[in-house]
N, C-alpha and C positions, 0 to 999 in steps of 0.2 A: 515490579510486576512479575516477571520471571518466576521469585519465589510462589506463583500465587497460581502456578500452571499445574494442573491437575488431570488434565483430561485429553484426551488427542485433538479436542475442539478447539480446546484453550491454549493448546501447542501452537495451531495452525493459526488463529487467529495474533497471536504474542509475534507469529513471524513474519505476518503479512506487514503488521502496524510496524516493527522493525525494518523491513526493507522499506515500506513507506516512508518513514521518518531517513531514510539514505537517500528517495529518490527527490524529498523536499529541501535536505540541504545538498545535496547536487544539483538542484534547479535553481538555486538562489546562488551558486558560484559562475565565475562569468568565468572561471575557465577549465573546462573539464576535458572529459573523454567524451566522445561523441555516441562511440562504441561500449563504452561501461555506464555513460545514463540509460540508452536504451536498451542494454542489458539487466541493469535492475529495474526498469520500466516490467519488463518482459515477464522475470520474480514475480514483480509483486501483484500483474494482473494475473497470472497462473492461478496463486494464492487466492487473490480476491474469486476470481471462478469458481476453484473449489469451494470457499465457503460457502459460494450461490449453490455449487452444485451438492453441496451437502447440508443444505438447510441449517447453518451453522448461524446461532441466533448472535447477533453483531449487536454490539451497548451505541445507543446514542449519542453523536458526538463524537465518536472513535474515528481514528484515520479512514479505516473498514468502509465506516458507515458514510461517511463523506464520499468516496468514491461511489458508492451504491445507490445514493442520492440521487447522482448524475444519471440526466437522461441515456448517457450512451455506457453506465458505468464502466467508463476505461481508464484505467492510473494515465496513461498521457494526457489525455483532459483535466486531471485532476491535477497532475505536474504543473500545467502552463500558470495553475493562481499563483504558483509559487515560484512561478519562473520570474527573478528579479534582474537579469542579467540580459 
């Protein structure tokens, strides 16, 4: 996917869905940092605000779009489906 960034939209959105994809497998480890999940928690909702806050068109189905789904869209809501631990 990476190869396929072209645009500062496509930057932003390529880093949101990466720290995404770190906050879902640090929610499914039962032993972490407490301090470094809600640190990349922290990431990755930045990111998801700016997409909102720049009308940054999100593909259906994307980590992105799942978050945004959500009534309160905020990655710690979005964390807990995948909190296995």
């Amino acid at each position: 996917m990476k190869h396929l960034v072209r645009t500062p939209e496509q930057a932003l959105l390529y880093l949101a869905d990466c720290t995404l994809a770190t906050v879902a497998d640090m929610a499914m480890k039962k032993s972490k940092s407490k301090h470094e999940f809600q640190r990349q928690i922290a990431i990755a909702q930045s990111a998801v605000d700016w997409i909102k806050d720049f009308n940054v068109e999100v593909k259906v189905g994307s980590r992105v779009h799942d978050v945004l789904a959500l009534p309160d869209q905020k990655v710690e809501t979005w964390s807990k489906s995948h909190n296995c631990a």
